[in-house]
mmJSON file of the N, C-alpha and C atoms, coordinates in Angstrom:
{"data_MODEL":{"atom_site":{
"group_PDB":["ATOM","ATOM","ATOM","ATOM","ATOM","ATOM","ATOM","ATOM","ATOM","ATOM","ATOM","ATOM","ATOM","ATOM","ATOM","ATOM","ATOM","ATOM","ATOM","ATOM","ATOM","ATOM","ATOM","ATOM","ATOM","ATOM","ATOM","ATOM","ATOM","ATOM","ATOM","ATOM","ATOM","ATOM","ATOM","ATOM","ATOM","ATOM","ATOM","ATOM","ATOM","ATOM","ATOM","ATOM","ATOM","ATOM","ATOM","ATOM","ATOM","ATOM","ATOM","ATOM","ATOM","ATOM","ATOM","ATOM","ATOM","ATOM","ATOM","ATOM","ATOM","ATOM","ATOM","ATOM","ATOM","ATOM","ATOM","ATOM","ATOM","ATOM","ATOM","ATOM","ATOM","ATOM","ATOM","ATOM","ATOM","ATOM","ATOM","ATOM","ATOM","ATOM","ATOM","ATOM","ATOM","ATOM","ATOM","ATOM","ATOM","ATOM","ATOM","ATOM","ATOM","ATOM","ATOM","ATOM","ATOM","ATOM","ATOM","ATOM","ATOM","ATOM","ATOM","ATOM","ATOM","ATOM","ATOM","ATOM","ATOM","ATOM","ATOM","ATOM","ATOM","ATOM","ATOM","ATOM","ATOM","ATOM","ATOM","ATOM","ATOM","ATOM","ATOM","ATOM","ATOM","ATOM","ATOM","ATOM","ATOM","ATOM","ATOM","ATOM","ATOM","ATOM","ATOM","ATOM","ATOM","ATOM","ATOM","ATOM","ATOM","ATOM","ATOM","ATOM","ATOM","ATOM","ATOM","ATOM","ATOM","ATOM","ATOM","ATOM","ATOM","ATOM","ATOM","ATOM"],
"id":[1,2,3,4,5,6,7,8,9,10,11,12,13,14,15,16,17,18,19,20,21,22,23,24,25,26,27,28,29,30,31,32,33,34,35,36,37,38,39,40,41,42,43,44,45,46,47,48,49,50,51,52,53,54,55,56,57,58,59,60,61,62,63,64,65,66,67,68,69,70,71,72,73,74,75,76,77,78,79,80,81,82,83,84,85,86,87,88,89,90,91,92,93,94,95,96,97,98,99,100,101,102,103,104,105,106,107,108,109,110,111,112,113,114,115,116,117,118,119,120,121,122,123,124,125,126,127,128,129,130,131,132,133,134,135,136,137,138,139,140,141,142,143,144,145,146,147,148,149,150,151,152,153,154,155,156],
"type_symbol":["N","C","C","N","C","C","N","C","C","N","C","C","N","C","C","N","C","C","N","C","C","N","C","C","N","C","C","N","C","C","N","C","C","N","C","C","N","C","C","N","C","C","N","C","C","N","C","C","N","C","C","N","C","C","N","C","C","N","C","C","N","C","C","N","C","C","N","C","C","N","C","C","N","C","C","N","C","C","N","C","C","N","C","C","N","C","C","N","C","C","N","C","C","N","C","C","N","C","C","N","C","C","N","C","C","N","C","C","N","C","C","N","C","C","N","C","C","N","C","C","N","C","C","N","C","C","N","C","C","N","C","C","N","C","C","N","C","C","N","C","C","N","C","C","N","C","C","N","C","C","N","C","C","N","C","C"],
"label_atom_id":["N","CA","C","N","CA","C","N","CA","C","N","CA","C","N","CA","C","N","CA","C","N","CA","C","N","CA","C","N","CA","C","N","CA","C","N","CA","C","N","CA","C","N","CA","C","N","CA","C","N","CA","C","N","CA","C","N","CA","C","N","CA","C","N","CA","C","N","CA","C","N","CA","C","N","CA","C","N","CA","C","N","CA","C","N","CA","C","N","CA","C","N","CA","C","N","CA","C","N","CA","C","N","CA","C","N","CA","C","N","CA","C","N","CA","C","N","CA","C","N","CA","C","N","CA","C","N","CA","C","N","CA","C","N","CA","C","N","CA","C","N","CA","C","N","CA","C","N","CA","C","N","CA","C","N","CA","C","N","CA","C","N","CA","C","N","CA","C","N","CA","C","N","CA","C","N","CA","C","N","CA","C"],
"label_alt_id":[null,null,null,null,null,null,null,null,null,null,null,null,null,null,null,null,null,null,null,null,null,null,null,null,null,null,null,null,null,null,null,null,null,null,null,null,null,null,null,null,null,null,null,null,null,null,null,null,null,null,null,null,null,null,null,null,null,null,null,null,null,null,null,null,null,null,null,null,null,null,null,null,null,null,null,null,null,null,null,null,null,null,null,null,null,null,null,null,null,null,null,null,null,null,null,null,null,null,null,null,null,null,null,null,null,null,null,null,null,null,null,null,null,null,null,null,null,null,null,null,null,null,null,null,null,null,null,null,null,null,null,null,null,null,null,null,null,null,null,null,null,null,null,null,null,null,null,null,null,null,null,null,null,null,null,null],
"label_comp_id":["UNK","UNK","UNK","UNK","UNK","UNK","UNK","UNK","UNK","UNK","UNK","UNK","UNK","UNK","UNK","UNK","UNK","UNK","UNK","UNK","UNK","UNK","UNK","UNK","UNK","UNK","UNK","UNK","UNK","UNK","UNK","UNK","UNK","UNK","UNK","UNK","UNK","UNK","UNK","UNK","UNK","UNK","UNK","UNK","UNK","UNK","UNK","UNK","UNK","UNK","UNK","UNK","UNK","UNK","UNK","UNK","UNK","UNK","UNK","UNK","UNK","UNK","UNK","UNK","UNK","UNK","UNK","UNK","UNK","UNK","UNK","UNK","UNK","UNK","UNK","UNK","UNK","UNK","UNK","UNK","UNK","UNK","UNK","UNK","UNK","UNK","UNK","UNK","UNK","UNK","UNK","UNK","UNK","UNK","UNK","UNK","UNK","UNK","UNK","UNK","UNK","UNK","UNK","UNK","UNK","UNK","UNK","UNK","UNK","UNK","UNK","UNK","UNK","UNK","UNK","UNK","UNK","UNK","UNK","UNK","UNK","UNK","UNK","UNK","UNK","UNK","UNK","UNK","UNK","UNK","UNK","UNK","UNK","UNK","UNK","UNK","UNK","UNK","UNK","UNK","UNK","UNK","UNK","UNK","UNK","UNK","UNK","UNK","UNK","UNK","UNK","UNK","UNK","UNK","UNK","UNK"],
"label_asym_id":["A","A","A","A","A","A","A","A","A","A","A","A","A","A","A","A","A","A","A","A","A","A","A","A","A","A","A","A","A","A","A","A","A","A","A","A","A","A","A","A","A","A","A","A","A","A","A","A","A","A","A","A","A","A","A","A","A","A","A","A","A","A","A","A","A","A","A","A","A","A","A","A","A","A","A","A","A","A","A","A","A","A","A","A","A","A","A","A","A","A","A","A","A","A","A","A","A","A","A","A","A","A","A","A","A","A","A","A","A","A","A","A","A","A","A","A","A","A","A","A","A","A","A","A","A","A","A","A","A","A","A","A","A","A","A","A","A","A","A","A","A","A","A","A","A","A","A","A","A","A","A","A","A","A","A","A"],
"label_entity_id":["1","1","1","1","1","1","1","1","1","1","1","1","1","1","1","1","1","1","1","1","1","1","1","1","1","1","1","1","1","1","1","1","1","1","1","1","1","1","1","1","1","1","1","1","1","1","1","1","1","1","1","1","1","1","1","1","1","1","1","1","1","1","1","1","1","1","1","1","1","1","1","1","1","1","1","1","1","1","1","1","1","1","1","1","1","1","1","1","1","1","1","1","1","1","1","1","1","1","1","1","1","1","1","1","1","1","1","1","1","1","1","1","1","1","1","1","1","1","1","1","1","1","1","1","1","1","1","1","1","1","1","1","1","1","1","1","1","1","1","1","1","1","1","1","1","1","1","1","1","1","1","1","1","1","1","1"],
"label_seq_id":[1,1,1,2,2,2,3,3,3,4,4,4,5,5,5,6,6,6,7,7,7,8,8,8,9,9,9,10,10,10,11,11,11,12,12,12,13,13,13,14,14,14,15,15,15,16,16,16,17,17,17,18,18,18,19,19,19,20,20,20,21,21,21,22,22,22,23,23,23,24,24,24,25,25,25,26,26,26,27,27,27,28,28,28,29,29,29,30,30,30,31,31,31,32,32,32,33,33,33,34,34,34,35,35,35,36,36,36,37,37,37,38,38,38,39,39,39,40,40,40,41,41,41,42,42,42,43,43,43,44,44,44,45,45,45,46,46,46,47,47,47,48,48,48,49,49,49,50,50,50,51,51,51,52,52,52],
"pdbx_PDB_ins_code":[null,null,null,null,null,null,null,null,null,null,null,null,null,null,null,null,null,null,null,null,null,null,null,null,null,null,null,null,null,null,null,null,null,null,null,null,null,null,null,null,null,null,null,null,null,null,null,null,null,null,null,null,null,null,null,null,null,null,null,null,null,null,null,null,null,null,null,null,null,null,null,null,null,null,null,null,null,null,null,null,null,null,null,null,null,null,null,null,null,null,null,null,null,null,null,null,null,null,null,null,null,null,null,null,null,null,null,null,null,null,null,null,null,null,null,null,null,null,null,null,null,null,null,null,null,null,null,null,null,null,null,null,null,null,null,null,null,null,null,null,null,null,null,null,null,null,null,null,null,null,null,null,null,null,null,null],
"Cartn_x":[93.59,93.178,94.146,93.441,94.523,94.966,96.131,96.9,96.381,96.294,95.674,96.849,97.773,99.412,100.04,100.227,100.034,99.936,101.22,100.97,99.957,98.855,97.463,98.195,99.244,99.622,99.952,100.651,100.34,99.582,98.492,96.88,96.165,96.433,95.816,94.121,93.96,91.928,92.227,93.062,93.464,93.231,94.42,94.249,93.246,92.716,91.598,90.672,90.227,89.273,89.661,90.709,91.131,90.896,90.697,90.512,89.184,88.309,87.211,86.809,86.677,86.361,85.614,84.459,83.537,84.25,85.272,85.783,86.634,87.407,88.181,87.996,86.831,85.889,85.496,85.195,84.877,85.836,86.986,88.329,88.667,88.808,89.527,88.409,87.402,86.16,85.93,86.716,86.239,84.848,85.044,83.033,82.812,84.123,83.537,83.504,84.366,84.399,85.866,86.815,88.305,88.666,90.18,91.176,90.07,89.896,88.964,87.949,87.125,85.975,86.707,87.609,88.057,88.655,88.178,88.328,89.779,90.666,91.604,91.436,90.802,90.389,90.094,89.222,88.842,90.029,91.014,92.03,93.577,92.739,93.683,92.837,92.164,91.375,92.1,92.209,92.89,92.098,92.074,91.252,91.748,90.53,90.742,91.861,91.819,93.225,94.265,94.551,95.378,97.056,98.156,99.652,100.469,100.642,101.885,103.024],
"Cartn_y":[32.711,32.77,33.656,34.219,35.425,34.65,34.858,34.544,34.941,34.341,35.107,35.433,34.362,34.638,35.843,37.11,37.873,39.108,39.686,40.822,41.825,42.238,43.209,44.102,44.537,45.279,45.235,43.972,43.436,42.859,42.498,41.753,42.377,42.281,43.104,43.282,42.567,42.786,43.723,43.517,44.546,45.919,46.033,47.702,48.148,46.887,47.452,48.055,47.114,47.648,48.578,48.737,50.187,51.993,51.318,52.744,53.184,52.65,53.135,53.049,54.671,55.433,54.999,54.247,53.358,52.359,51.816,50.713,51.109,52.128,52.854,52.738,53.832,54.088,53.143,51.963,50.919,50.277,50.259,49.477,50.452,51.515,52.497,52.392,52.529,52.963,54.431,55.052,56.521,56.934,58.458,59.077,59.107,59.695,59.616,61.199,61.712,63.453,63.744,62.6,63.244,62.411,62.306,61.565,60.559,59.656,58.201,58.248,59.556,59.266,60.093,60.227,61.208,60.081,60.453,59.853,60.291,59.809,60.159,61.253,61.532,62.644,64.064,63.554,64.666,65.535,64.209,64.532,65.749,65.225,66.347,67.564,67.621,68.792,70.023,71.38,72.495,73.226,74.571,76.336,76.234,77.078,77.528,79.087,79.271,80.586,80.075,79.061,77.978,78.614,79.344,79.327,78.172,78.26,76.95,77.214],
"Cartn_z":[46.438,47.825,48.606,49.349,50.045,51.617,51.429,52.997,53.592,55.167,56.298,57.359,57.099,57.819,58.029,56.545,56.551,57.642,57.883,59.053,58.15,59.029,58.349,57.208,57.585,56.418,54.866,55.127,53.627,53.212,53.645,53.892,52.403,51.213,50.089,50.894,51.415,52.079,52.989,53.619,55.534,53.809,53.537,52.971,51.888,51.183,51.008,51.933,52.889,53.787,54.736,54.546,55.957,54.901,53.505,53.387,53.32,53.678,54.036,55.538,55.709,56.599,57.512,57.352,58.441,59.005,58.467,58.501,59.532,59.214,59.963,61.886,61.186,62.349,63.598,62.791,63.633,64.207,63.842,64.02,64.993,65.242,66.176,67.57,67.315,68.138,68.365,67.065,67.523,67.001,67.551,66.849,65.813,64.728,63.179,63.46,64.125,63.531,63.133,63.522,62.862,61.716,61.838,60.39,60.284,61.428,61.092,60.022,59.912,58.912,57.88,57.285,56.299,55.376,53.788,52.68,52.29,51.59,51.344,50.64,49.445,48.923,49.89,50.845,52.189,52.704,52.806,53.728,52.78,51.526,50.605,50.345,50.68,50.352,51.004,50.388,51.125,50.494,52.031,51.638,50.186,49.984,48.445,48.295,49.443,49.41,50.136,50.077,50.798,49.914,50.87,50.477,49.959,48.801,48.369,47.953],
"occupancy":[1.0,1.0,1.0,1.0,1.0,1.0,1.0,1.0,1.0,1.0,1.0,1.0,1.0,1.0,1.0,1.0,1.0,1.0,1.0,1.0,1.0,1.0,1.0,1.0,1.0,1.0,1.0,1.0,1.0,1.0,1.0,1.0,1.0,1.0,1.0,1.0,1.0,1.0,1.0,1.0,1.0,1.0,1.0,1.0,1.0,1.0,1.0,1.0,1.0,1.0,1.0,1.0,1.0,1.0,1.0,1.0,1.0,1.0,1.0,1.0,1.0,1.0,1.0,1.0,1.0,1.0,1.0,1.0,1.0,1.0,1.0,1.0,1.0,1.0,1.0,1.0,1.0,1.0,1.0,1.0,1.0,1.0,1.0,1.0,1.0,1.0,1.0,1.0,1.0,1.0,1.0,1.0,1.0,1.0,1.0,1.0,1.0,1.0,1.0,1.0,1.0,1.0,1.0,1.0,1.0,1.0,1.0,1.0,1.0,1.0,1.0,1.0,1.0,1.0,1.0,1.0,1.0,1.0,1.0,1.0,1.0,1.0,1.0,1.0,1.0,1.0,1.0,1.0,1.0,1.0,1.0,1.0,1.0,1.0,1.0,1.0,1.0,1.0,1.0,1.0,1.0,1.0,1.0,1.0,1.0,1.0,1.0,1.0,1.0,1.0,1.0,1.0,1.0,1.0,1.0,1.0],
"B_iso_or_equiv":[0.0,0.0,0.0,0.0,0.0,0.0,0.0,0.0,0.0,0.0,0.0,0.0,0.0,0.0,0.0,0.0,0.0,0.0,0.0,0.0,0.0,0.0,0.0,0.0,0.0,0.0,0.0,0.0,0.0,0.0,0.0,0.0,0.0,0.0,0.0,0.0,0.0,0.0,0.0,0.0,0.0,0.0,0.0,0.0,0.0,0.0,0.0,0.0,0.0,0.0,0.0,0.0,0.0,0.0,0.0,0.0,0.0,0.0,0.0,0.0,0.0,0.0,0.0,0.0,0.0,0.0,0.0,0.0,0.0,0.0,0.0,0.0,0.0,0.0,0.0,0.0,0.0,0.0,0.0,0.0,0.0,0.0,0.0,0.0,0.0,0.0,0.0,0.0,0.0,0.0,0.0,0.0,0.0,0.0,0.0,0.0,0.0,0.0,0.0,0.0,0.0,0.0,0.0,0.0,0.0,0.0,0.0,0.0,0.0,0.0,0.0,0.0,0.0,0.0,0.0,0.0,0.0,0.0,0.0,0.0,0.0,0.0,0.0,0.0,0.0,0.0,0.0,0.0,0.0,0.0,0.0,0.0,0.0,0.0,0.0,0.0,0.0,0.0,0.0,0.0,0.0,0.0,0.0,0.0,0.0,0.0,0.0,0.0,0.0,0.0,0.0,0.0,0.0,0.0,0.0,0.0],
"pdbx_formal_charge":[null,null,null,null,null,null,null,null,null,null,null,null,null,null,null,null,null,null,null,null,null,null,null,null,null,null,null,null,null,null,null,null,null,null,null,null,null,null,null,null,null,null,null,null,null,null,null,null,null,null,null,null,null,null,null,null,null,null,null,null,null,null,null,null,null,null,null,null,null,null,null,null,null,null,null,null,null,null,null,null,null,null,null,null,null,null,null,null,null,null,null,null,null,null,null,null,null,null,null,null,null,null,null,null,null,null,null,null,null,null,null,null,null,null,null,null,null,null,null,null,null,null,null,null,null,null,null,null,null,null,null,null,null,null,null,null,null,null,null,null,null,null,null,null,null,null,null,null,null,null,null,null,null,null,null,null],
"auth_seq_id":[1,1,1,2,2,2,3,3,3,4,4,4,5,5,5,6,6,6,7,7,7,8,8,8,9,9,9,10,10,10,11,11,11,12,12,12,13,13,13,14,14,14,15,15,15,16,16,16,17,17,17,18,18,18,19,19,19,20,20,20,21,21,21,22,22,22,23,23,23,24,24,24,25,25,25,26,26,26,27,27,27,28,28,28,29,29,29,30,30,30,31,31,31,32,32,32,33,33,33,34,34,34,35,35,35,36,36,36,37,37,37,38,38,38,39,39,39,40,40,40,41,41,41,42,42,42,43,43,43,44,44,44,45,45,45,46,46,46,47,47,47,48,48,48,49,49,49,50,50,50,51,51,51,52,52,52],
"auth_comp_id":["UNK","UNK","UNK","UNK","UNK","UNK","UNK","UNK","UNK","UNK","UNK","UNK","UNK","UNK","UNK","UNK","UNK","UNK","UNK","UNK","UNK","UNK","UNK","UNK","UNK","UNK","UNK","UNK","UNK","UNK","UNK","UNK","UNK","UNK","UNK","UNK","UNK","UNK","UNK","UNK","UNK","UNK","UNK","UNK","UNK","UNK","UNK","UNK","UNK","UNK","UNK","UNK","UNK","UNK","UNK","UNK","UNK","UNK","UNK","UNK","UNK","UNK","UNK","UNK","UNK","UNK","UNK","UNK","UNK","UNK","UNK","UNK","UNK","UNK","UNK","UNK","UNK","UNK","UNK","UNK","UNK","UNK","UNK","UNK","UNK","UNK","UNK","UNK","UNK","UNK","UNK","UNK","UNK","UNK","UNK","UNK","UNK","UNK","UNK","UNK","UNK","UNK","UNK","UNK","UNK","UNK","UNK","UNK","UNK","UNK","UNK","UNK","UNK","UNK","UNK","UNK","UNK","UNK","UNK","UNK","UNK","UNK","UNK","UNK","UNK","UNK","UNK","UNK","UNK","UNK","UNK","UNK","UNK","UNK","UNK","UNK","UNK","UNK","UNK","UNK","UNK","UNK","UNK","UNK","UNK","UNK","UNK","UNK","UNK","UNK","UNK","UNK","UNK","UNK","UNK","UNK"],
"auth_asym_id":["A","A","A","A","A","A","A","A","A","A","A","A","A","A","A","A","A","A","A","A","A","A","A","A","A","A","A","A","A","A","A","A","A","A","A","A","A","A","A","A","A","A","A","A","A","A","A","A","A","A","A","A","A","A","A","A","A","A","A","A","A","A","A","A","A","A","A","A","A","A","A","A","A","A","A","A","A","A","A","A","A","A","A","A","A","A","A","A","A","A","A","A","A","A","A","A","A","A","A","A","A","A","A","A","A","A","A","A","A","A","A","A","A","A","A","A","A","A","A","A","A","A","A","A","A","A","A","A","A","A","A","A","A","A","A","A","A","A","A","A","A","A","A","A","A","A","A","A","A","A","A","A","A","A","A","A"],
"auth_atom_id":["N","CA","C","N","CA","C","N","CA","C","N","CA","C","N","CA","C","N","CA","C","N","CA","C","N","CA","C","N","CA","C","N","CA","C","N","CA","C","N","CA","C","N","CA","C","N","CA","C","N","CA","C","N","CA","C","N","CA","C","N","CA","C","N","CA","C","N","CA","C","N","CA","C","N","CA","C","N","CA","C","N","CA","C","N","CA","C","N","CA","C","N","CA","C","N","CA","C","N","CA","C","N","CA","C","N","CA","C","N","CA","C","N","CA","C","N","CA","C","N","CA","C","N","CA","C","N","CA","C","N","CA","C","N","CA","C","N","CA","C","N","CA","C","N","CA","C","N","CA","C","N","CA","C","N","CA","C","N","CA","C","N","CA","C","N","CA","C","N","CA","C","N","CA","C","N","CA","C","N","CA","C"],
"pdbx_PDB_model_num":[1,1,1,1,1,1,1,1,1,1,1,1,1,1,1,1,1,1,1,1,1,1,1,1,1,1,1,1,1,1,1,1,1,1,1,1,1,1,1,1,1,1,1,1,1,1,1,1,1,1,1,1,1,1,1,1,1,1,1,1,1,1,1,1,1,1,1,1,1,1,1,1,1,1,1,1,1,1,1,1,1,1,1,1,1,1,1,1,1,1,1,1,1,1,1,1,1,1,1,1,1,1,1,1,1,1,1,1,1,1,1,1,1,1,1,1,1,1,1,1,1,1,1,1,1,1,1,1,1,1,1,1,1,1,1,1,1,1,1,1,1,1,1,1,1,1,1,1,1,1,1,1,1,1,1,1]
}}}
């Protein structure tokens, strides 16, 4: 059984559910056009002529 005592962060459910993007979304109240709707994958994504 998962603690609910738990500050959200160590909440194993809080970080499951914060990495999805709707979830996100809804928790912030934003539109769903920035970081909020971006998959972690999304958020690594770089130009394909991208300098490293």
């Amino acid at each position: 059984m998962v603690s609910l005592s738990k500050s959200p962060e160590k909440n194993p459910v809080h970080k499951l559910l914060s990495k999805w993007p709707l979830l996100r979304q809804i928790a912030t109240g934003a539109d769903g056009t920035g970081v909020e709707a971006m998959s972690n994958k999304t958020r690594g994504l770089r130009a394909h002529i991208h300098d490293t």
